[in-house]
C-alpha positions, 0 to 999 in steps of 0.5 A: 487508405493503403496503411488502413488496408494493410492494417487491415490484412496483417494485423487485424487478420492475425488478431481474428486468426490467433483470438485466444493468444490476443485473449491472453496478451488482453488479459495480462495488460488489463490485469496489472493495470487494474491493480496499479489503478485499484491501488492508486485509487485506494491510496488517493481516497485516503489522502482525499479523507485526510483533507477533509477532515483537516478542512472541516465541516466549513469549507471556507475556514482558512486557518486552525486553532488548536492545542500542540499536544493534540487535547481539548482546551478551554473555550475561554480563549474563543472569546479572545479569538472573537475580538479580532474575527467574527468569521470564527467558529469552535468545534469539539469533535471525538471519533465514536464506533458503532458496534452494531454496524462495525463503522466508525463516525466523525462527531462534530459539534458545532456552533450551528446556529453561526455556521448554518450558513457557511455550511448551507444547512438551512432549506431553500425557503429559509433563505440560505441557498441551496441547501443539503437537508431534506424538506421539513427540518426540524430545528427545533428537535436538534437542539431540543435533542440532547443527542441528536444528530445529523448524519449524511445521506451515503452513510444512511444509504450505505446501512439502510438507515432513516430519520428518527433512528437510534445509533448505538455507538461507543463514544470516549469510554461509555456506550451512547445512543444517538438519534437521527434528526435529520439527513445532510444530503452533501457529497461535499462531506465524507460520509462518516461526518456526524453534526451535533450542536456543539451545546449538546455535546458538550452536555451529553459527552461532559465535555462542558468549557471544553474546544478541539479547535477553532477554525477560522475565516480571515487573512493572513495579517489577522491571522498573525495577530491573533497568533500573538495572543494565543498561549504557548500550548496553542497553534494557528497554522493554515489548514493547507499546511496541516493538509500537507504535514498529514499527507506526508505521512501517508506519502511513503505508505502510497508510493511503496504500494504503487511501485510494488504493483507496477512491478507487475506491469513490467511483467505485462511489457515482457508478455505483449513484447512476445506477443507482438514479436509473434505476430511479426514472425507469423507474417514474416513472408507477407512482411518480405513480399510488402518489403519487395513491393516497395514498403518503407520501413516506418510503413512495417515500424506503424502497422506493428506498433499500432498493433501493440497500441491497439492491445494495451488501448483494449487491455487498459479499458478492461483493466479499468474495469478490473481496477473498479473491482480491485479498488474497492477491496484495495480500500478496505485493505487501505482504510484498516492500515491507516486506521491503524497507524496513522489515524482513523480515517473512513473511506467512502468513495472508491469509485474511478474517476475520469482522471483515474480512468485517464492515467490508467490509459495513459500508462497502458498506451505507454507500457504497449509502446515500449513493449512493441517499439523493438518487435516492430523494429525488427519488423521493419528491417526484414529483407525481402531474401529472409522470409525463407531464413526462420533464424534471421532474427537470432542471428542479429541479437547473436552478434550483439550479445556480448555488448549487450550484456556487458550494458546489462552488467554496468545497469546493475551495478548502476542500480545498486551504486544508486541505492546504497547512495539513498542508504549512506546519504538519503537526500530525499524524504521518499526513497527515490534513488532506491527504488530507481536503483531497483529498476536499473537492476531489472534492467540489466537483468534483463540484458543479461538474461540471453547470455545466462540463459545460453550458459545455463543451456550447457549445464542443463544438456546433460539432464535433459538428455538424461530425461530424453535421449531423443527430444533432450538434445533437440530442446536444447538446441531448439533454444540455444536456436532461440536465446532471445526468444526465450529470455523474454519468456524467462525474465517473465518469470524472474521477475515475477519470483523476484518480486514475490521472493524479496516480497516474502523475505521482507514480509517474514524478516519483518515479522520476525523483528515484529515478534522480538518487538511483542516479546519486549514491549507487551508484557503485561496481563491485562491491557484496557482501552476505549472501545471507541479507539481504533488505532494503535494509540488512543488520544482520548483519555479514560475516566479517572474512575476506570483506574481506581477500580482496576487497583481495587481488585486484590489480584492486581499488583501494578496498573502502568497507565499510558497517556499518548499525546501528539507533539511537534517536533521540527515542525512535524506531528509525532507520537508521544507515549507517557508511561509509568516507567517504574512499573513497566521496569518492575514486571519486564522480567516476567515475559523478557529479559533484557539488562541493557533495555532495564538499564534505559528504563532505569535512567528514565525514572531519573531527575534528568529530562531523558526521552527515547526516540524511534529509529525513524525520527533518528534517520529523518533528522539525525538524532542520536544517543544523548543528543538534545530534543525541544517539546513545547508544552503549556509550560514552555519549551522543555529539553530532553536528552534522547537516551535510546533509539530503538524501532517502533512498529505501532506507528510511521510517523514517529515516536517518543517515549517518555516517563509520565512525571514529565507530563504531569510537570509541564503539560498539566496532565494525569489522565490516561489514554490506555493501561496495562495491568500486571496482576499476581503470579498464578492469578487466573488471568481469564477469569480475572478478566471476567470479573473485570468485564463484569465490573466495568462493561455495564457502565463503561464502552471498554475493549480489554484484552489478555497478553495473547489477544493482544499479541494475536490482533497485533499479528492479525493487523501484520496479517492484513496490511499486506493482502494488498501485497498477497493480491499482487504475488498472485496476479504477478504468477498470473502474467507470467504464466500467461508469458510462458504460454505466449513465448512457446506459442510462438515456437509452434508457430515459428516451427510448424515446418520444422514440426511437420518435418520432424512428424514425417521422420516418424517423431510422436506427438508425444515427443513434440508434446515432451520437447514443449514441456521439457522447454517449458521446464527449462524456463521455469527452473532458469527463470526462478534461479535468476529471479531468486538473485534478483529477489534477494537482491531487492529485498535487500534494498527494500529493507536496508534503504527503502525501509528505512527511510520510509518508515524507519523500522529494524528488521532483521534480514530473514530468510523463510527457505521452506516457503520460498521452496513451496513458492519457487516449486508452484512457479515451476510447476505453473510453468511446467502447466503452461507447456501443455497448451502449446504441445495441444495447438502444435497436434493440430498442425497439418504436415502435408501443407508445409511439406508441400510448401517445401 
């Protein structure tokens, strides 16, 4: 009941008198904790979509049939599977988009008259359980309706659709209409999923004698079995492990998003450290005269403590709500990414869960903790004899700096001798130790930042007397006064440079290495693709009569058709491209001349079985130049000698690159997927394209694009995979902001006897108002020199081994001095911003009660 009452009088009167800093050390906690929560929920839906579509329309399918390569196969196998288990069910199934409302959908055909009652499609009084469709389904429409579907009820409600309407969509090449039969009300399914009889789709997409899989309800046992029959082109794995080869795919994308955006919340510790270590100074005479009354120590440890707790319990609710909203547009930032590299994925769901909105308090009750154990610390070994010794708390830091500092130079050294152990040995397929080694270096910055900041106060005197004859020497020694306090504010703002800094030089060195890898690999005029493929690589192929009409134009000199194919390899799915090696090598010199790539291309049009790797399987398995690699195909196991290494930005997940002879020999395959044109020097490449469209789009769903667009979407899809990363740059400047305010609010505080001192020798408000800003000034210039060496010091761990091991891309170390100059002066400037708040609340300071105090 006593702690309650003291609770009461020292921490909850402090927070009623002082609103607007509460207001602000609320803000802050809830605005990094509604990122990190926005990102993790954005991350987590997609993981949730990959297992869903692996998972199926039935959910009580325990293993998959399915072609190694990723293709249709024919259904004359099913019969075979069906001998040694009934429970299983074929589907074919193709990704469609539509156009008029910019969504994609998963089309799912499947043998509806054997799975209705796995899925629970039938009604109630059809006698099937509880069912998903709306009353009076029309059974007899579905399969008389040779495109009908069945779509769910979040997809119709999401674009104000209805039974009976018709969907424009483009499915493989070709524009299709779809009508609504009936709605599936399921939230068990994503909202993309589409279900067709598997007959219809076989007949309207001329997909006849044709499967995508065939899942399965047995045991292990049949399982093996039916393993042993199956042709050498086709796999049975366990849908749970499918579910973990795809999420590991995305691992590495999630992680390096999330540990970014808790980079801002160690902005948020630094921000409640000072505002609890406020409060601990505005009661430091109350704190005395309890210690005088008898108080124990854990008494003050609690009261502070709980003060801490109570701001990140109230800034982690509103954050939750703030990580509502940022999860939304984290989703759509998520879904375009992974759409693009991986595989088209649709995310639906982006609301909080009661785990999402647990964790989210768990991590604001934890970082509030660690914020205010050392201010509460503090507080509690005040003396009764220093309530009147406004330097007590420097005094003790003082007498420890040397050994804390030297900690902080072992932490950093620690850091970097733990990332560059991931760069030379990467035990781990996540960049564990690269991104502790990062927190370490923060950490010793950290430690560090009072003894930098009291050297950099020597160089700074003489500009600052320079500026103030008057107030410059008493800004100096009012922070030489208070090192500790101050280099809280101004770690505040070295991280948050540090993190947009390095941010900034990954992103420009990676597009720099972007560009050089454009300028090599797109080369062509003209590039065709179906309008229904979203991603980077499209895996249905065009039709055979899409290519023979491109070659009858007169202008067209080579047509390179690309087929891309998913292999395994080591027991993971990999991209692999078939091109038309000799045409890429015969037009390369047009846009960029490279011999030694000329020379690869050469040795690929070879008789020898040669194969070029990206960078990112050579680090994950150790491949090399001219080492072996085994793919299966129809034909049986076939060894390639790899014969280059080199990046591949267009995917994460691996990439082969191969001579299309090789398809054709042993996958038994001529089609393609994508082409690239070459057409004759001077030939108007626009106008071409015209004639093109005009030719092809009345009968075919197409997206053709000229060298620049290409080039252009491909910048635009760089471009938007990092607004997430844009979003944290700013919330970051945001809190430390908040941080600069808070650490000079608390002088004012401190120094309102000093102040009123100073105000009867006869010094301005003007000049108070000066040493707040030159004060502010200071912290933002040191803040940003330090967070320019901590930035540049985690960029380079960011690129050369995180990078690296997560997606095994070659980036160049570049560095964009003129934005990182526009950037470093906003900071400043923000910084600078900050100070007049403080010099505003210090004018209402009354001089006459601390005199008299005196």
């Amino acid at each position: 009941m006593i702690f309650l009452r003291l609770l009461r009088i020292l921490v909850i009167r402090n927070i009623r008198e002082e609103k607007f800093l509460t207001f602000l050390s609320i803000i802050g906690i809830a605005l990094g904790i509604g990122l990190f929560t926005g990102v993790k929920v954005a991350s987590d839906r997609a993981i949730a979509s990959f297992e869903s579509e692996i998972r199926g329309i039935n959910p009580y399918a325990t293993h998959e049939i399915f072609d190694s390569s990723g293709t249709d196969f024919a259904e004359e196998i099913y019969r075979d599977v069906r001998l040694f288990e009934e429970n299983s069910f074929p589907v074919i199934k193709t990704f469609g988009y539509l156009p008029g409302l910019n969504d994609t959908i998963d089309i799912n055909g499947l043998y509806t008259l054997k799975v209705a009652q796995f899925l629970q499609l039938l009604r109630v009084d059809q006698g099937a359980g509880q069912g998903f469709l709306q009353k009076g389904a029309d059974w007899e429409a579905f399969y008389r309706t040779v495109n009908g579907i069945l779509i769910t009820r979040r997809f119709c409600e999401k674009h104000s659709l209805k039974k009976g309407d018709a969907l424009q969509a483009s499915v493989y090449d070709k524009k299709s209409v779809l009508r609504i039969v009936d709605v599936i009300d399921a939230d068990a399914l994503p909202a993309n999923t589409v279900i067709m009889d598997i007959g219809n789709f076989q007949e309207y997409f001329h997909k006849a004698g044709y499967l995508s899989r065939i899942d399965l309800a047995t045991d292990q046992h049949t399982a093996d079995e039916i393993r042993r029959t199956l042709s050498p082109h086709l796999e049975l794995e366990k849908k749970e492990e499918l579910f973990r080869n795809r999420k590991a795919l995305v691992v590495s994308f999630r992680s390096n998003l999330q540990f970014v955006s808790f980079i801002s919340i160690l902005v948020g510790i630094f921000l409640l450290f000072n505002t609890v270590f406020m409060s601990v100074i505005k009661r430091r005479t109350e704190i005395g005269v309890l210690r005088g009354l008898g108080a124990d120590r854990k008494t003050v440890l609690l009261l502070f403590t709980v003060q801490g707790l109570l701001f990140g319990a109230v800034g982690s609710l509103f954050g939750i709500i703030l990580g509502q909203f940022a999860a939304y547009f984290s989703v759509i930032a998520v879904e375009k990414t992974i759409s693009t590299l991986y595989s088209t994925i649709t995310i639906s769901d982006y609301l909080l869960t009661r785990r999402d909105v647990f964790l989210a308090l768990l991590l604001g009750m934890v970082v509030s903790l660690l914020a205010s154990i050392v201010p509460s610390f503090e507080a509690s070994k005040i003396r009764p004899h220093e309530t009147s010794r406004e330097g007590s708390f420097e005094g003790r830091y003082r007498r420890h700096q040397k050994t804390v500092s030297v900690a902080g130079i072992l932490c950093i050294l620690s850091g970097v001798l733990i990332a560059y152990l991931d760069y030379r040995k990467a035990p781990f397929a996540f960049p564990l130790l690269a991104y502790s080694g990062i927190i370490f270096i923060i950490g010793g910055f950290t430690l560090v930042s009072p003894l930098y900041l009291s050297l950099m106060l020597r160089l700074f005197r003489s500009p600052a007397e320079s500026l103030s004859r008057s107030m410059g020497p008493v800004t100096i020694g009012d922070m030489r006064g208070n090192t500790h306090r101050f280099s809280v504010a101004l770690m505040s703002v070295a991280i948050s440079s540090a993190l947009i800094i390095s941010l900034l030089i990954v992103i420009f060195s990676l597009r720099g290495s972007l560009e050089a890898w454009i300028n090599k690999n797109i080369t062509a005029d003209v590039y065709i693709k179906p309008s229904s493929c979203k991603a980077n690589y499209c895996f249905y192929p065009v039709s055979n009569e899409i290519v023979g009409i491109v070659r009858s134009f007169p202008e067209v000199e080579g047509v390179d058709r690309f087929r891309g194919l998913h292999l395994g390899l080591f027991g993971k799915k990999v991209v692999a491209g078939f091109a038309d090696i000799g045409v890429k090598r015969k037009y390369l010199h047009r846009m960029h001349r490279d011999r030694e790539y000329e020379e690869i291309l050469k040795e690929m049009e070879g008789n020898e079985t040669v194969a070029g790797i990206s960078e990112y399987l050579s680090i994950q398995y150790g491949l090399g130049k001219n080492d072996m690699i085994e793919l299966q195909s129809p034909a049986g196991p076939v060894a390639f000698r790899i014969n280059d290494v080199s990046s591949s930005y267009s995917t994460t997940s691996g990439f082969l690159y191969i001579h299309r002879k090789w398809l054709n020999r042993y996958w038994g395959l001529d089609d393609s997927t994508q082409m690239s044109v070459y057409v004759r020097s001077g030939t108007d490449v626009d106008e071409f394209i015209t004639r093109l469209q005009a030719r092809l789009l009345p009968s075919y769903s197409l997206e053709i694009m000229n060298n620049q667009e290409l080039r252009n979407k491909v910048l635009d899809i760089f471009n938007k995979s990092f607004a997430i990363t844009y979003a944290i740059e700013c919330i970051s400047i945001m809190v430390s902001l908040i941080g600069v305010i808070t650490t000079l609010l608390s002088l004012v505080i401190e120094r309102k006897r000093e102040i009123s001192i100073l105000r009867y020798l006869g010094t301005s408000w003007a000049q108070i108002r000066q040493n707040l800003l030159l004060s502010a000034g200071i912290t933002g210039i040191t803040g940003i020199i330090l967070g320019t060496l901590l930035g540049s010091l985690m960029s380079m761990i960011l690129i050369q081994v995180v990078n690296k091991i997560s997606f095994g891309w070659e980036i160049h170390f570049r560095i964009p001095l003129q934005f990182l100059s526009a950037v470093s002066v906003f900071i400043f400037m923000t910084t600078v911003f900050a100070g007049y708040l403080p010099s505003k609340i210090a004018r209402k300071t009354d001089p006459r009660k601390f005199i008299s105090f005196e």
